[in-house]
N, C-alpha and C positions, 0 to 999 in steps of 0.2 A: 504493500500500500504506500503511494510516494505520501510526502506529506505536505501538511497544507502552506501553500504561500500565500504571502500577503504584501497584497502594492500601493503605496503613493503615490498617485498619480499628480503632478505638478504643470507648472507652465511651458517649461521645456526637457523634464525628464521626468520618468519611473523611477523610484527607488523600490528596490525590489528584495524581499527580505528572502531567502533559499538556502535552507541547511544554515541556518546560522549566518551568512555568510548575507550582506546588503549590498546589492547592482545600481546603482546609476547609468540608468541605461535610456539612450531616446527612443520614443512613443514607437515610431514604426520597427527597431529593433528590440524592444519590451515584447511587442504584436505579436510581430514573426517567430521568437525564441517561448512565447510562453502562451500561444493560445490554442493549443492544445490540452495544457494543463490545469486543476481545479485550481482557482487563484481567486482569493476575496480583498476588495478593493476598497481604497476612500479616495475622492479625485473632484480636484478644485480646477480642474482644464475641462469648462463646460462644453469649448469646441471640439473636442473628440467623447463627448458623451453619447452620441448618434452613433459613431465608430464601434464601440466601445460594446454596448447597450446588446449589439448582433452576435458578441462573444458569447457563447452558452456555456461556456464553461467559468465565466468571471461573473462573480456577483460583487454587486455595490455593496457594502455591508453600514452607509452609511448613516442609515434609521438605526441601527445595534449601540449608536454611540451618544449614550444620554448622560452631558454633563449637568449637574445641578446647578441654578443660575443663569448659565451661557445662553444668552440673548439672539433672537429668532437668527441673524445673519451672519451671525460667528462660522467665521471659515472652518470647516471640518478639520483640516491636517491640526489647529487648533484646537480643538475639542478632542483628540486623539491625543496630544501632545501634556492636554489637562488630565488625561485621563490617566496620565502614567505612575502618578505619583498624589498619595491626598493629602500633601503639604507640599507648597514652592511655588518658588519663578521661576516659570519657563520664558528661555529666550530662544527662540527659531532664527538663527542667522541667515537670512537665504537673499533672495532677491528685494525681499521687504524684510526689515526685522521687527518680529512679534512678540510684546513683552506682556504677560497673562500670570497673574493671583492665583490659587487655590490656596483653603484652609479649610482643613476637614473634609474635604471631599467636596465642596460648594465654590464657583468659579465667582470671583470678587473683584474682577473688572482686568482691563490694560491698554495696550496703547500700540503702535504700527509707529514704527520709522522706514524712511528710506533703507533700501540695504548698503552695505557700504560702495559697491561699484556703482548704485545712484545717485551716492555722493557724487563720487571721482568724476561722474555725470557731468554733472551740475554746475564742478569747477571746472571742465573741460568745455563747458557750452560757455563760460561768463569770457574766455579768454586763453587764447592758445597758450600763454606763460603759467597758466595752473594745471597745464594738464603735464601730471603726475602722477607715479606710483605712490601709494601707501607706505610708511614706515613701518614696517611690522614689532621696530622696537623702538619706538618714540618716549622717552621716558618724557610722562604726565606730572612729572615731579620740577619741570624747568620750563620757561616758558622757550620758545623755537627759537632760533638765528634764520632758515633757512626755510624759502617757500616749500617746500618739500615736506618738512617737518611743521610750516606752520599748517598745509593742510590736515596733516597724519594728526596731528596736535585737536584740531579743530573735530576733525569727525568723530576719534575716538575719546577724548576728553568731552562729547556733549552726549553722547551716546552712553558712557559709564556713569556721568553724575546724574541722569535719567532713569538706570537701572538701580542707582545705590538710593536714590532716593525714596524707594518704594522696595524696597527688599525687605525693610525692618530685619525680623526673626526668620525668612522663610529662606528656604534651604534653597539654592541659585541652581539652577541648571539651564546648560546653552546645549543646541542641537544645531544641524543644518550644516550650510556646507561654508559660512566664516565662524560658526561656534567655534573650534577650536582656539582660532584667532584669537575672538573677544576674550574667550575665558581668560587666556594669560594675564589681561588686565584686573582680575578679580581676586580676591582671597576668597579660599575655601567655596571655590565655584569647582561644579561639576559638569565634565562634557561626556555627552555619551550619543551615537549618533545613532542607538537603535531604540531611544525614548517615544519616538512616534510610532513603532510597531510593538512595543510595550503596552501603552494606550489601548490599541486596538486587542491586545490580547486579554487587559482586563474589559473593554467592553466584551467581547465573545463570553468569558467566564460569567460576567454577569448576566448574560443576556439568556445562558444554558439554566445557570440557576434558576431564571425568571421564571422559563417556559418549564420544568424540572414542577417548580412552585405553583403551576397551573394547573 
């Protein structure tokens, strides 16, 4: 019996959970390599939901994921990502960053920023002299000399006085694909990048008990 997978469906890739083992993979080679296989899904890319919908062997599993609190339009990868843990802040690093409460199991608000390459954007749109790489080790403890550093400076010093300010007591955790990044700027922050198929595995537990309880 193979066993069961589980996908993220996003804006420009699958993340695809297999024997332990998470794929970043794009839509039409996600397609071709897994539809064949029983594969349950959560997916925020409405434009391949027609696509998607004709796989009989892929089910949306995205009515299974009931956070308490979370407000009618709450992106699903978020609501899976709340799901994983019933204490913390979650931050999804990805193309937007997603900053989300839980306490006791009841989702207690957050907030969307740009992702960081929407920055690097934005300073690349105002003026060809900003467009720069990122410092990956800007120390937040000196203010900048150099345009380089005062960008690195600017995105990631508004982006961590955002997250520390709302952290209080709750246990930090970054996912996605700059989590790693952010975390180094944090103490006692944790990155784990299979927090979102976490999620999705305690909504499944719950959702058996539910019907178990029926």
């Amino acid at each position: 019996m193979q066993h069961r997978l589980l996908a993220d469906i996003g804006n420009t890739h699958m993340h695809i959970l297999d024997e332990g083992k998470i794929l970043h993979l794009k839509h039409q080679e996600a397609i071709d390599r897994y539809q064949d296989r029983e594969l349950c899904y959560i997916s925020v890319n409405h434009s391949l939901d027609q696509k998607i919908i004709g796989i009989k062997k892929w089910e949306n599993i995205a009515s299974k994921l009931m956070l308490k609190g979370a407000y009618e339009t709450m992106g699903i990868d978020r609501k899976a990502l709340c799901l994983s843990r019933r204490d913390g802040l979650f931050v999804d690093a990805g193309s937007a960053i997603t900053v989300d409460s839980v306490k006791e199991g009841i989702y207690r608000g957050g907030f969307i920023l740009p992702g960081i390459n929407a920055y690097l954007e934005s300073y690349r749109r105002i003026s060809p002299a900003l467009d720069t790489p990122i410092n990956g080790v800007i120390d937040l403890d000196k203010l900048p000399l150099t345009t380089k550093d005062g960008i690195s400076y600017g995105i990631i010093a508004s982006i961590k006085a955002l997250i520390d300010q709302h952290r209080d007591d709750h246990p930090l955790y970054f996912t996605g694909g700059d989590g790693a990044f952010l975390n180094r700027f944090f103490e006692d922050a944790i990155y784990d990048e299979s927090l979102l198929f976490q999620g999705m595995m305690q909504a499944f537990s719950a959702s058996e008990k539910l019907e178990i309880r029926n």
